[in-house]
N, C-alpha and C positions, 0 to 999 in steps of 0.2 A: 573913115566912118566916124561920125559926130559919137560925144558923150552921151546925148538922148537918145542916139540910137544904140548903142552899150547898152544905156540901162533899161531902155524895154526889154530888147531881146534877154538882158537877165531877169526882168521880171516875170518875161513870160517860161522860160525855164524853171523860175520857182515856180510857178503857178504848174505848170504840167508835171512839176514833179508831188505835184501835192494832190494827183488825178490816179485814178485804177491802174496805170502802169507799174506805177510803184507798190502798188497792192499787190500785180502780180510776184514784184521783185523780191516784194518780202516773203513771199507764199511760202518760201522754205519756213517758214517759222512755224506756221499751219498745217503744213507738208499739204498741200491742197494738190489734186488731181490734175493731170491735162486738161482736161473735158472743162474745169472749174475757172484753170487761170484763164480760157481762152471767153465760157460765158461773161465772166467778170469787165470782159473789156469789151463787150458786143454792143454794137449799136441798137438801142432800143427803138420800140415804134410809138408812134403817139401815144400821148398818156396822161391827157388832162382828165382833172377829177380821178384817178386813179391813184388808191392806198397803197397798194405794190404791185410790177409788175416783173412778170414771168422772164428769165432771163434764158434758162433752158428747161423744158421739159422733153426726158429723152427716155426711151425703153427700148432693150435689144433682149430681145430672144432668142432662144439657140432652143431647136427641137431637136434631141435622141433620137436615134432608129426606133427603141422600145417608148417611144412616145411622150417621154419626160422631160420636162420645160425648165429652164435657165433663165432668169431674166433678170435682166440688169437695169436699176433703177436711177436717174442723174435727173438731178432736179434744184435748179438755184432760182431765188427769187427777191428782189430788191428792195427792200422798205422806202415808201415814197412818203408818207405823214406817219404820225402817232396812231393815225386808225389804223396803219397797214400793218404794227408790231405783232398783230395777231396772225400777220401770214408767217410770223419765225414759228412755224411749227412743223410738225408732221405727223400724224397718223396711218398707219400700215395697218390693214388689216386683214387678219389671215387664216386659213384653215387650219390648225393641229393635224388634224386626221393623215393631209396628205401634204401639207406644204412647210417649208420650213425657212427663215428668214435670219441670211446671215449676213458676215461685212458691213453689215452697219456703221456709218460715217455718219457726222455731222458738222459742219464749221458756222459760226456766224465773223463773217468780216468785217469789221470796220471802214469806213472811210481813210483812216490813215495807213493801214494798212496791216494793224494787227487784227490780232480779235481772240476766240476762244475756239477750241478743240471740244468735239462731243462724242462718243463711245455706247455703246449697247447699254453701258453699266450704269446711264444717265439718265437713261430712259425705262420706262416702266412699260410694263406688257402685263394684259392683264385680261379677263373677260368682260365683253360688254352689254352684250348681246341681252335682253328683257326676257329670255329663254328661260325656263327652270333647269336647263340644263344645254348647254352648247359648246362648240370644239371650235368659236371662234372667236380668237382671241385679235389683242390690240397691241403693236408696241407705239408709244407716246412719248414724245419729247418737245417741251414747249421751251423757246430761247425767249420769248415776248420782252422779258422784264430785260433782258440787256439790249435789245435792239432798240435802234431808233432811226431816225432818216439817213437814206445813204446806206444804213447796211443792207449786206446780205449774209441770205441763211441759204444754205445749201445744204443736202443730204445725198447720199447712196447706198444702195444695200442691194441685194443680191436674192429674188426668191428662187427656191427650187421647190416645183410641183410636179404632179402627178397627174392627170384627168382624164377622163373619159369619154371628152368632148373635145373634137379639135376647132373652137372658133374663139373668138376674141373681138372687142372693138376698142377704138382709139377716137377719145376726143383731141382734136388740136384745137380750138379753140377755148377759151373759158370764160368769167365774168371779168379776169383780168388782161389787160394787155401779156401779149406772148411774145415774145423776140425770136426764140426757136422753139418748133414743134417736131420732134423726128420721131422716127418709129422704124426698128430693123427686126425682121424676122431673119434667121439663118434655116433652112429643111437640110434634113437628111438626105443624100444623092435618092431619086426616084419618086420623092414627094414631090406634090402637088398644092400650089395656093390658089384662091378667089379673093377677090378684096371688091367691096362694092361700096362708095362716095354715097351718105344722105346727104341731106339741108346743105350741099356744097356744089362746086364745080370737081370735077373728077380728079384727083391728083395720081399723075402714073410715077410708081417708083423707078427707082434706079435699081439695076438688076446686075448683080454680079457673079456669075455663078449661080450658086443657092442661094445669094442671100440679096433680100428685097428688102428698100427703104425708103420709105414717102419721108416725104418735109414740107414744111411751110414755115415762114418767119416773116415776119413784123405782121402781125395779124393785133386787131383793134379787141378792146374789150368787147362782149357782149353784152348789150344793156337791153332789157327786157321794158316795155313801155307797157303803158297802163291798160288793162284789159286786152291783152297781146298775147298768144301762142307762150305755151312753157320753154325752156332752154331744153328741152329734148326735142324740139321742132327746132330751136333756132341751131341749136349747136352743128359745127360739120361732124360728122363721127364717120370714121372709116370701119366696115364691118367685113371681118376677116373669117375665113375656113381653111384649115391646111387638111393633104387627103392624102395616107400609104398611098403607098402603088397600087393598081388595081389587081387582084387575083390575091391578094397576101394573102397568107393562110389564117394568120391569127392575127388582123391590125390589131394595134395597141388602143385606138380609142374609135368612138363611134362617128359615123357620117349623117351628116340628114340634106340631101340633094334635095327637101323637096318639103313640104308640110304634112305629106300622107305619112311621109316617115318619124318625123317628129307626134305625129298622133299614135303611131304605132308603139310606138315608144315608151310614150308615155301612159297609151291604155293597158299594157304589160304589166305596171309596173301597181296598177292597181284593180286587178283582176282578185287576186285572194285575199284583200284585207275589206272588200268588200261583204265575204259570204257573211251571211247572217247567222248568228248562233241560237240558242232559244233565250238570252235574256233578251238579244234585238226582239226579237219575234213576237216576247210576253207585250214587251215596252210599246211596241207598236199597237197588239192589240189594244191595250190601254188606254193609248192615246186615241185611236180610231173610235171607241166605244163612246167615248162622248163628244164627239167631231161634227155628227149630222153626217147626212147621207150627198151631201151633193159635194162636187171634183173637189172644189176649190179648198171647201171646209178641211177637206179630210188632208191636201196638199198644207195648208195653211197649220191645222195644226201638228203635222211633224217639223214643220219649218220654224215655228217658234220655238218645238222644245230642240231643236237642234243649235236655233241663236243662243238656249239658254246656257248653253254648254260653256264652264268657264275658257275664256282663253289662253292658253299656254301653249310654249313654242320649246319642245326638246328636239337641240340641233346637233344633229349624230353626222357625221361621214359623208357630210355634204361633198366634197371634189369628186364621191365616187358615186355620187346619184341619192344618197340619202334624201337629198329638202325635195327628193319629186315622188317621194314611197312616204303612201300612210300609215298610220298603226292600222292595226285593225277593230272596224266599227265595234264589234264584242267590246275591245277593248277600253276604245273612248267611253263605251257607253259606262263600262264598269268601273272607270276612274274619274268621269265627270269631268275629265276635262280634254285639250287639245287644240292644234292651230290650225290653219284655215281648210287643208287638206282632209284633216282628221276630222273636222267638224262635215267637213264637203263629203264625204265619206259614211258618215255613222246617219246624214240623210237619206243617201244614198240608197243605202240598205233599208232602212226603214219604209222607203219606198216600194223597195223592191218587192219586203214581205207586203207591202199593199198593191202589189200587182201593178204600178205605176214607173212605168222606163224612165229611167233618168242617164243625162251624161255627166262626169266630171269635165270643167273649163276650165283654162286657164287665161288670167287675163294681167297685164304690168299695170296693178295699182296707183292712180299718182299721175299718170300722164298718158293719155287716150291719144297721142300722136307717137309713141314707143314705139311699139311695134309695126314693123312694112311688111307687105307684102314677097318683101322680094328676099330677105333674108329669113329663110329656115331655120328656128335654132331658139332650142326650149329654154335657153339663157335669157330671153328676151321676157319672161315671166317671172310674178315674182307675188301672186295669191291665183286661188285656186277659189271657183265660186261652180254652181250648181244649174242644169237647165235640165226642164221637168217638160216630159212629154205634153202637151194636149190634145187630147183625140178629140175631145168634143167642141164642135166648132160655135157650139153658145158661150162657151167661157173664154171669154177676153180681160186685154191686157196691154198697156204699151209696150210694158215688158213683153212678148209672146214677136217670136220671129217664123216669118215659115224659111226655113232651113234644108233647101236642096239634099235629101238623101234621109234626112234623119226626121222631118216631121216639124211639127209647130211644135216649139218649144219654147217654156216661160223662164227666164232666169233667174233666180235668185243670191243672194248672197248670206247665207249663214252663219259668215263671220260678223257682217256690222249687226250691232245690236239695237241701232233706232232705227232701220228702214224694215217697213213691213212688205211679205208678199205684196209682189205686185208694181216695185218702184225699185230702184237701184240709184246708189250712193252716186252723185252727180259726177264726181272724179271718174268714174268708170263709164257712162252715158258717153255715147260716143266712140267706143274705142273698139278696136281691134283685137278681137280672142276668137280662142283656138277650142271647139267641142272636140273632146275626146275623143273618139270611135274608130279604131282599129285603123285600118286602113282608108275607112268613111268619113273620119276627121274633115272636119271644114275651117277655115278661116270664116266670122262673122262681124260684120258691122253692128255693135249693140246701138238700139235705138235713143232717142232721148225720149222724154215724156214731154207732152203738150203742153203750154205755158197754165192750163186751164189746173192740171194736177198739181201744182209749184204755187198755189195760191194764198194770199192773204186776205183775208173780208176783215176790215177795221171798222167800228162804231164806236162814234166821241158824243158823251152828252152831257155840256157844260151850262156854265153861268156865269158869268158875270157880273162885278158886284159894279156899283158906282164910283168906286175907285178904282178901277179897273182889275180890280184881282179874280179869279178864276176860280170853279172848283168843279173839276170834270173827273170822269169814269172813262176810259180805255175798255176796249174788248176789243181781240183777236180769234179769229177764226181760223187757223192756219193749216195748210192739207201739202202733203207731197216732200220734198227735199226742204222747203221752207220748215214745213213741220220737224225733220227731220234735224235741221241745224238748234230749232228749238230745243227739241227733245235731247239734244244731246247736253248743253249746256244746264239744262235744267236738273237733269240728271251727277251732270257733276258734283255740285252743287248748287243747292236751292236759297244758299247765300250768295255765292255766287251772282246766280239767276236773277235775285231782289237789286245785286248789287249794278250788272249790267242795267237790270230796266231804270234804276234810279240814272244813270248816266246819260241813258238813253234820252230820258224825256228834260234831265235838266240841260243839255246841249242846245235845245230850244226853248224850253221854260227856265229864266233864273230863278233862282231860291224853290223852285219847288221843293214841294214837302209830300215825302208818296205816306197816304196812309193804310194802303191797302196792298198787298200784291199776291195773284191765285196763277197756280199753273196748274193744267189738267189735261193729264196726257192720255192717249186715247191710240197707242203704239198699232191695236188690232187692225184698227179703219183707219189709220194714219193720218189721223187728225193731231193736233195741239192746241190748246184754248189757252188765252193769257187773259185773267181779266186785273186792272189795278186803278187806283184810286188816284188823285193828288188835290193841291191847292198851294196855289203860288200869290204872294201879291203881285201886283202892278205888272200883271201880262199886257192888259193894255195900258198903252202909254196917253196921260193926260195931256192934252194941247189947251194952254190957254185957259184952261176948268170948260172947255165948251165942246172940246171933243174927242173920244175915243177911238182910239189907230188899233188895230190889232191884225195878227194873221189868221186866215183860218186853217191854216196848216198849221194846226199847233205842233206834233210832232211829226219827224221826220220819218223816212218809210225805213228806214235802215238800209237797204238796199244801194244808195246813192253812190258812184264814183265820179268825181269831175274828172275831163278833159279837159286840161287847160292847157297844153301843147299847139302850137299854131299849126304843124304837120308830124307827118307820121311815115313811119318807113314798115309797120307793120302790120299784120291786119288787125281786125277788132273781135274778139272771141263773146259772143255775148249768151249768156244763161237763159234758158228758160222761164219766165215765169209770169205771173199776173199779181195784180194787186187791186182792190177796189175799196172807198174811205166813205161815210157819212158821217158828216158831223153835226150836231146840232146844238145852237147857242143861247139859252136864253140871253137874253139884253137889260139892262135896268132900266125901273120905268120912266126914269125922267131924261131916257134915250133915244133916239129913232136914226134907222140906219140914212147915211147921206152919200156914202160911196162905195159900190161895190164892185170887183174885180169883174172883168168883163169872160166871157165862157172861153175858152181856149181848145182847139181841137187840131193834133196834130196825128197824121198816118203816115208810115213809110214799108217798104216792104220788108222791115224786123220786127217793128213794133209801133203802135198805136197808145195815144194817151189825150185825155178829156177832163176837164173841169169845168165845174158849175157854182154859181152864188146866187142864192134869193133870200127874200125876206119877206117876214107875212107879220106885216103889220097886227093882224087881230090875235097873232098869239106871243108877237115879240119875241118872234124868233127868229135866227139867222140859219140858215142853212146851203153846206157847201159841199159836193162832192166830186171826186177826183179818182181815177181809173187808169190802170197801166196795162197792156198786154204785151210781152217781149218775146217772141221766136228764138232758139236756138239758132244764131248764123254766125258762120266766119264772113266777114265782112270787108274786101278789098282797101288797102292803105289809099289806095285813088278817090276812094270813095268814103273817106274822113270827112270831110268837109259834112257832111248830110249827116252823118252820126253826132257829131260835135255841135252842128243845129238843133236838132232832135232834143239832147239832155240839156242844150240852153234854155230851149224854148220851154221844157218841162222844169226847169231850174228856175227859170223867171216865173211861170204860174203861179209856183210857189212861196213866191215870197210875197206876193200882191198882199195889200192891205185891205184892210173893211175900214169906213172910217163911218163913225157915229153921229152925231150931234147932240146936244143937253137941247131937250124940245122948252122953251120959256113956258 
């Protein structure tokens, strides 16, 4: 054997010794776990553009005959850049009341093979919860500041709980590449599992015995693209139910086979915090007394003073059914305050004393693709919102469903505090909830609202000097969930609010200067009125001294997302709404228009959009206007190509010029 062949094969031995084998070899130093040395040396799956990825993500359960849960937590994950130093962490978070979290480990390893040792005692545990009072606490450990590329951070610890419910779900997937996803339940001899595959291909476990364990490895990050379904549609999640034996005399935790049972259940549990006492009873006369006589008023106003109700969340004994029990309405009403339940509740009864049926609903806030059909299981919720009988079939609504069994029913929400009767927080539009009622519980598709209620009406009336500087007046007209994202920021602050609209309008006007800016909210009729001022020089651009360029889109609709992707693997989620602009320009006189954007009319079956330019010579005016309707539609990734024309086509509209000329 030659010398150069000597010295590679020793170079490549240093080299391999300078690789995770020898990581493992040191691990005594770290004393690191089986499960740890073996993730460390795991062939990862692709991972460009990826900060860190997943090397194992592992939980095993062990279920008691008395119903009590073990689970064992193994979880390592690799720093790939400086952005990914923020995955050296970990947050646990946990119930007091009924769980308890011990064996707490932590290692961060180095590439060379050392690293640091972490302990329960390093980590802080604390409350976190926005609650005035809650039993769920955090334990936190961040390594960030020692990590860098090439490490890993790994943890395990060990919960024991208690519950009342026997189900559970499992993401394998995440927004990071995963190398292993496992998942072990162990049952007690005579129990019973269901396991049911979403947004995936079905994975059947490996069954030993009692104990069952899915896996999946080298699975791709999950990357969410632009106007795309949430990572609760995309994600696979396996959703799990284990079941005693049938006949036990006293199971340890409850079953729901089915959605009647889960309404059951939960109508139980708010049966006596509803009765009304005589301060409900006074409050309600009250309010009714100067209400007006007709349905909607007298719904309308207990539902505003029920929004008015401050918000507060006391989280008591949640693993044992507490966060699904209200206080009672008496109660709320005499402390003035409460959370979504309690607020959904203290309407409720208010109601009731006005002889108007109401059910409690429940609905997973956040992501209107949550909840299926096919999994029973009040885990899957996570706010509690209100639907109000209507017997009379003149009072309408988009909100108002007819409801097999229970009656047309309007829904409302009395926890948000900018959408009025009549309209619902767009995140919930759409979604899948559950009406309360005993055994009569239904599953309901919540409706969206028509693009017509989602509206803006904009009026621009400017001017133009002979240097091309500008000095125009804004007005909005805004009604429905547009109003409703107004109304909220406005309300944050009305600095704020002055602050956004200045941003707003200088993105398309430079040097503007606003001198003016009015909000005026109108929460009853669910209006929002924006009117503001500005003056910018040189909007239009000077060619030559002979001629003025300018857009008549002066500002932008806010609403705008490009597509600039060439394909798409996902579909397209698009919002409701409408939008409609007049503008009008006076000209200087020693002006006259010489080019105008030609009319633009494009339809498709989501959405429709229109522009227009004239000029009228004997008042020296320019005038342009421009019109959007969008349908709520989930829109096929096949069928990109037609959406991605659509906001071109409205994308190009809008940028056309007007061009002037200096008349000699």
């Amino acid at each position: 054997m030659s010398r150069a062949m000597n010295l590679a094969r020793l170079l490549l031995c240093i080299a391999l010794a300078a690789t995770w084998p020898v990581a493992a070899a040191r691990a005594e130093k770290l004393n690191l776990p089986a499960w740890l040395n073996e993730a460390v040396q795991r062939e990862t799956p692709p991972a460009k553009g990826a900060s860190a990825i997943v090397l194992n993500d592992e939980y095993v359960t062990t279920i008691a005959p008395d119903g009590r849960l073990t689970a064992v937590v193994m979880e390592a994950v690799r720093i790939a850049d400086d952005i990914g130093r923020s995955s050296a962490s970990v947050s646990i978070g946990y119930d007091s009341s009924c769980e308890k979290i011990t064996g707490f480990r932590a290692w961060l390893i180095r590439p060379s093979g050392d690293g640091k040792n972490y302990r329960v005692t390093d980590a802080s545990d604390t409350s976190v919860s926005s609650a005035i009072y809650t039993e769920i606490h955090t334990i936190k450990l961040s390594a960030s500041d020692d990590a860098y590329k090439d490490c890993v951070f790994a943890y395990e610890y060990t919960r024991q709980s208690r519950r009342i419910f026997g189900f559970d779900s499992w993401r394998f997937q995440t927004t990071r590449p995963v190398a292993l996803s496992r998942l072990t339940y162990v049952l007690p001899k005579g129990w019973s599992l269901k396991a049911t595959m979403l947004n995936g291909k079905p994975v059947e476990p490996t069954v030993s015995g009692n104990t069952y364990t899915w896996e999946q490895r080298n699975l791709p990050a999950i990357k969410r693209e632009t106007m795309g379904p949430t990572l609760g549609r995309l994600t696979p999640r396996l959703n799990i139910n284990w079941f005693p034996p049938a006949g036990m005399a006293k199971p340890p935790i409850a079953a729901f086979p089915d959605w009647a049972s889960v309404s059951k259940f939960q109508t139980s549990l708010l049966v006596a915090p509803l009765a009304p006492n005589a301060a409900v009873e006074a409050k309600t006369r009250e309010l009714l007394a100067g209400a007006g006589a007709s349905l909607w008023k007298r719904i309308d106003a207990l539902a505003r003073f029920a929004q008015s109700i401050n918000y507060i969340s006391i989280q008591m004994n949640l693993g044992r059914g507490g966060g699904y029990t209200p206080r009672a309405a008496s109660e709320v009403l005499k402390t003035g305050y409460g959370d979504c339940k309690d607020k959904s509740t203290l309407l409720r009864s208010m109601l009731k004393v006005a002889g108007i049926e109401s059910y409690a609903v429940i609905v997973y806030s956040g992501d209107r693709y949550w909840v299926t059909e096919d999994w029973p299981s009040p885990s899957l919720f996570n706010h509690m919102i209100t639907a109000i009988k209507i017997d009379d079939p003149t009072v309408t609504s988009p909100m108002i469903v007819e409801v097999p069994g229970l009656g047309r029913l309007l829904f409302f929400d009395p926890t948000d505090p900018f959408t009025p009767l009549g309209d619902l927080l767009y995140a919930n539009q759409g979604a899948l909830v559950l009406a309360l009622a005993d055994e009569r519980g239904a599953l309901v598709r919540l409706p969206f609202t028509p693009p017509a209620a989602n509206h803006t009406q904009r009026t621009i009336v400017a001017k133009l000097d002979s240097l091309g500087g500008i000095d125009a007046r804004v007005s909005e007209h805004i009604t429905g969930q547009s109003a409703t994202k107004a109304r909220a920021i406005y309300r944050a602050s009305q600095t704020k609010f002055s602050d956004i609209m200045r941003n707003w309008i200088n993105a398309t006007v430079r040097l503007a200067k606003i001198t003016d800016t009015e909000g005026i909210d109108d929460q009853q009729n669910g209006t929002f009125d924006m009117n503001t001022r500005f003056t910018a020089p040189g909007y239009a651009n000077m060619m030559r001294d002979k001629l003025l360029i300018f857009k008549p889109a002066i500002v932008s609709r806010r609403d705008y997302t490009p597509l600039t992707q060439s394909k798409r693997a996902q579909p397209i989620i698009i919002e409701p709404y409408s939008f409609s602009e007049t503008v009008e320009i006076g000209i200087p006189e020693d002006f006259a228009a010489d080019e105008l954007p030609p009319p633009v009319e494009v339809e498709t079956p989501f959405g429709r959009y229109t522009s227009t330019c004239a000029y009228d010579a004997a008042m020296r005016t320019f005038r342009s206007t421009r019109s959007i309707v969008i349908k709520a539609a989930e829109i096929p990734a096949k069928d990109y190509a037609t959406v991605k024309q659509f906001y071109e086509t409205i994308q190009k509209a809008e940028q056309a010029s007007v061009v002037l000329s200096r008349v000699k």
